[in-house]
C-alpha positions, 0 to 999 in steps of 0.5 A, a space after each residue: 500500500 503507498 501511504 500517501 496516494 490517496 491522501 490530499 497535499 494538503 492534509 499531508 501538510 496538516 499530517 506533517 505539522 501535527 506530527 511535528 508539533 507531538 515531537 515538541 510534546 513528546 520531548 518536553 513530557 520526556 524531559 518534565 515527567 521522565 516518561 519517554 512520551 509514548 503516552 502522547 505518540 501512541 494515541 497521536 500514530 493510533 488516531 493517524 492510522 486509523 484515520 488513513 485506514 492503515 493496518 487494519 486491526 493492528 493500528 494499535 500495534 503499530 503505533 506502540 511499535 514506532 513509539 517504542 522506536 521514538 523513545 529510544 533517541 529521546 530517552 537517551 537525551 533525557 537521562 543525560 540532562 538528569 544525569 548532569 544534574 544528580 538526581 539519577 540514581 543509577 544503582 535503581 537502574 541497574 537493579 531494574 534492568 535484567 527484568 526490564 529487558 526480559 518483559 520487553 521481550 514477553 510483551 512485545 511478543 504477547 502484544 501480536 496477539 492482542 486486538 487493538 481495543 484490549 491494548 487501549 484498555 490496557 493503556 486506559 486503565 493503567 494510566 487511570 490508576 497511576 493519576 490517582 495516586 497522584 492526584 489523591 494520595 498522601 504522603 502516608 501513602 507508601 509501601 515501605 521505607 525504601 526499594 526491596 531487595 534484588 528479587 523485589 527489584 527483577 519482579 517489579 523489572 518484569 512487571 514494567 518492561 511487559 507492560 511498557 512493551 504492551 502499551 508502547 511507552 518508556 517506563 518512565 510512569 510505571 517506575 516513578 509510580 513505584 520510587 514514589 510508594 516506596 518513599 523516593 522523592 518524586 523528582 529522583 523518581 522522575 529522574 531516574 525512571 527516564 533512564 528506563 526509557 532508555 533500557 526498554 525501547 531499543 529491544 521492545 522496537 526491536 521485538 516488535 518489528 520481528 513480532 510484526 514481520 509474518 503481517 508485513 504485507 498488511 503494514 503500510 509503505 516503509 514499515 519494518 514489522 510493527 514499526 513505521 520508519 515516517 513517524 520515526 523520521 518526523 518525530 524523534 529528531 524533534 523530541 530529542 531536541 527538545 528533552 532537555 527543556 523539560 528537565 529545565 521546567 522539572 526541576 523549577 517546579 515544586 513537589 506537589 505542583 510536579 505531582 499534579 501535573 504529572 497526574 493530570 496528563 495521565 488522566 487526560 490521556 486515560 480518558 482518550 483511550 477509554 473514549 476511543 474504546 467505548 465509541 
């Protein structure tokens, strides 16, 4: 299929600016939050392919994919700008990342077999929950006094990199969510988990594109597997330029102020998904 055969040259124009203008989104989410930007990327691609009636019945799949592509070059650039701060703790990195890479794989690998309104579900609801611990929880609210040890820390890796994979974004929320309840600070938190980005998408690109190559005929032009090479082009030049922005706005803000942006965009985000599979 060509993508842009029957498309106007004009709504062409529209696709390209509002692609750019998530690339712009997607970095300062990256850099103020410590997510990769998935949230924002996956529904922009999923609402794009579906209007352009590509890869029918695997629009979801092919958004997260290409997302995961994305994140890698602007989770790179994100963790630098923490890192030059101080506010990354990179032992919590690399406790996390066996699991972390071994989940990448499952999920990817689960995600081919999933429709796309379950994955919109998925993402729906994870992203409900988490805005509500930040939004209504109190400071009480915690786990424990400090992260668990080697075995705690592979679990949660597991947890996060097959979810990640799943719903096409970096980690980032899924890790901050975690630091929070086991009492880390939510600008550490936020730091640190903008390494996960880094650790999950160049291997959850890559399952995908292997778990989507046996529907490749299905996939629109210049797509590898569940991966589609355009929105890496228009986007991630973009988003990488922009993360550091976001670190700069992070860290002028308060605690509670970072808390109830970030939980505001995840409840915006979970209403877009649940919309999307309700109607």
């Amino acid at each position: 299929m060509d993508l842009f055969a029957s498309i106007p040259t004009g709504e062409l124009t529209s696709l390209a600016v509002g692609l750019l203008v998530a690339g712009v989104l997607t970095g300062l989410l990256a850099g103020l939050f410590g997510v990769g930007g998935g949230a924002v990327i996956v529904p922009v691609l999923v609402a794009l392919f579906e209007h352009l009636d590509l890869a029918k019945g695997f629009e979801m799949q092919l958004a997260v994919g290409t997302s995961l592509a994305i994140i890698v070059p602007v989770s790179v650039r994100s963790l630098a700008a923490h890192r030059a701060r101080g506010a990354v703790d990179m032992a919590v990195l690399k406790a996390w990342a066996p699991g972390v890479l071994l989940g990448c794989v499952i999920g990817a690998a689960l995600a081919s077999s999933f429709r796309s309104e379950w994955l919109k579900a998925v993402f729906g609801v994870f992203a409900l929950l988490m805005s509500a611990r930040l939004l209504f929880a109190k400071a009480s609210w915690t786990i424990s006094d400090d992260l668990p040890g080697r075995v705690g820390m592979t679990g949660y890796g597991l947890f996060i990199g097959i979810v990640s994979a799943l719903m096409g974004i970096g980690g980032g929320s899924f890790g901050s969510l975690i630091m929070t309840l086991h009492n880390r600070p939510i600008h550490q938190a936020l730091a640190t988990s903008a390494g996960l980005g880094a650790i999950i998408s160049l291997p959850g690109a890559v399952a995908f594109v292997i778990a989507g190559w046996p529907h490749q005929a299905e996939m629109p032009a210049l797509s590898l597997g569940f991966v589609s090479l355009i929105g890496i082009a228009l986007i991630a030049p973009v988003s990488a330029l922009i993360a550091p922005l976001g670190v700069r706005l992070a860290h002028g803000l308060s605690r509670r102020a970072l808390e109830v942006a970030f939980g505001l965009f995840l409840a915006l985000i979970s209403a877009r998904f649940f919309y999307d599979v309700l109607t």
